[in-house]
N, C-alpha and C positions, 0 to 999 in steps of 0.2 A: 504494500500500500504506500501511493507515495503521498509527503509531507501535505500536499494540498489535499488529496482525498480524506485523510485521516484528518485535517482540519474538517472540513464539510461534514464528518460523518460526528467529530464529536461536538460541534455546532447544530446538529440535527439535535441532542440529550441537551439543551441548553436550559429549555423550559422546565425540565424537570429539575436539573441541579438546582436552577435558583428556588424552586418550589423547597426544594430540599433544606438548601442554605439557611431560607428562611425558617423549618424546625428547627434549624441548630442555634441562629441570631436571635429569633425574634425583632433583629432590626431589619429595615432596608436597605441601608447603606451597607451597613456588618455583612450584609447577602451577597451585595455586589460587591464587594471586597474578597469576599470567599469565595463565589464564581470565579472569580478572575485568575484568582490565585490559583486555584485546581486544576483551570483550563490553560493557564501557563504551564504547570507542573506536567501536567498531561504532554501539550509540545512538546514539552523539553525532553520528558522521558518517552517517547513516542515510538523509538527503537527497544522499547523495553516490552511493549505492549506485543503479545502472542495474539498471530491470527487464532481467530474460530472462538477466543475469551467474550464472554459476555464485556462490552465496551462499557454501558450504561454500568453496572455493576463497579468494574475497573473505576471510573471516573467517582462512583459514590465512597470508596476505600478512602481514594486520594483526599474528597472532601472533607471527608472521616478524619481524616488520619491529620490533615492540614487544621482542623477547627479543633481537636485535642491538643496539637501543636499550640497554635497561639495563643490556647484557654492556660494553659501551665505558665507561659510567659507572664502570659497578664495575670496571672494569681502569684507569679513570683513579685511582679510590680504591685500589686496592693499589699498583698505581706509587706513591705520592706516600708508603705506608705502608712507615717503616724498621722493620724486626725490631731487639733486643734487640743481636744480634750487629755491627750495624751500627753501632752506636752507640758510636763512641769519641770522646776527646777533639774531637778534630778534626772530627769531625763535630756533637759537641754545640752549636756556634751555629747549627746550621742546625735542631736538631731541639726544642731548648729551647721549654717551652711557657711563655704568658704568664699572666701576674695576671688572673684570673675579670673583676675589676673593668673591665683596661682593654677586653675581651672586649665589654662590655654598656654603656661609653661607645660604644666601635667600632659597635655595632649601634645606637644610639642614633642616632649621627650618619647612619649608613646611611639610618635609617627618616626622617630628618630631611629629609635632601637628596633619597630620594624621593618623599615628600609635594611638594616644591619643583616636580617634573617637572610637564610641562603633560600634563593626563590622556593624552591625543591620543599622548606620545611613553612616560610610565611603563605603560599597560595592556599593548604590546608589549612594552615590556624586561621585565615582572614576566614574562607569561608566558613567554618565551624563558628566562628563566632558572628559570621552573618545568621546563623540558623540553621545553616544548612546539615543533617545528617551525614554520618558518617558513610552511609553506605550513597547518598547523592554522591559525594568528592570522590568518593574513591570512583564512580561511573562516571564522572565528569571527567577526573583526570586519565581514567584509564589502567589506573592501580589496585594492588590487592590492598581490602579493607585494613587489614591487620598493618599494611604501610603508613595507612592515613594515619592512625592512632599511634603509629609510633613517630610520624612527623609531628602531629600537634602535640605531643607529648616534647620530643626536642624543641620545639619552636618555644612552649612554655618556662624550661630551662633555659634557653638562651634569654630570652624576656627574664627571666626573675635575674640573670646574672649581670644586666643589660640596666636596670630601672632597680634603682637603688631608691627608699622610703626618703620622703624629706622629714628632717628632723626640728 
């Protein structure tokens, strides 16, 4: 099947996924956001997709499996988020925000020490820490899984040896 058919044909299941979307969002927007996102994932991995598999099916995993992904994100963002109420003395050294400046030395030095990474070990950790699953990188780049996880693991060591704590 080529790249345009298999466009066409998963553009045919469109109305359902967003029907779908919307059990998982309850929003409109969150719908279309998670359409989009499935049906990118879909493209992207489109070489992965076996003739004669139910397609419609295939596409509802990815849904699946994309809207448990960002629900874990964004539950690790409101853990980490204190309310108003929370906020007392005793709490205020933990929740105290910093000077803008030292913010964008901090990033500064980030972007510094990953320029430093040998491409080989930053293209895996960049993506892992876009989101991307381990077994995505290692299909993107064409490696074995057990690679990926030992570059983002080096990549990690070089970075902590790289970005020394301000004191």
């Amino acid at each position: 099947m080529t790249q345009q058919e298999f466009s066409e044909t998963i553009s045919l299941h469109a109305p359902s996924l967003r029907s779908h979307a919307l059990n998982f969002t309850k929003n409109s927007e969150d719908a279309n956001d998670l359409m989009q996102e499935t049906l990118l994932k879909a493209t992207r991995f489109a070489s992965k997709f076996e003739g004669g598999t139910n397609m419609k099916g295939w596409l509802f995993v990815i849904m699946k499996n994309t809207f448990i992904n960002n629900y874990k994100k964004n539950q690790k963002t409101r853990d980490t988020t204190v309310q108003e109420d929370e906020i007392t003395s005793a709490n205020l050294h933990y929740s105290a925000t910093s000077n803008d400046s030292v913010g964008s030395f901090a990033m500064q030095d980030i972007n510094v020490a990953l320029a430093q990474l040998p491409q080989k070990y930053a293209v895996p950790f960049i993506r892992y820490f876009e989101g991307y699953k381990y077994h995505e990188i290692a299909d993107e780049m064409k490696i074995p899984l057990g690679t990926v996880k030992t570059y983002i693991h080096e990549a990690r060591i070089l970075l902590k040896k790289n970005l020394k704590p301000c004191q």
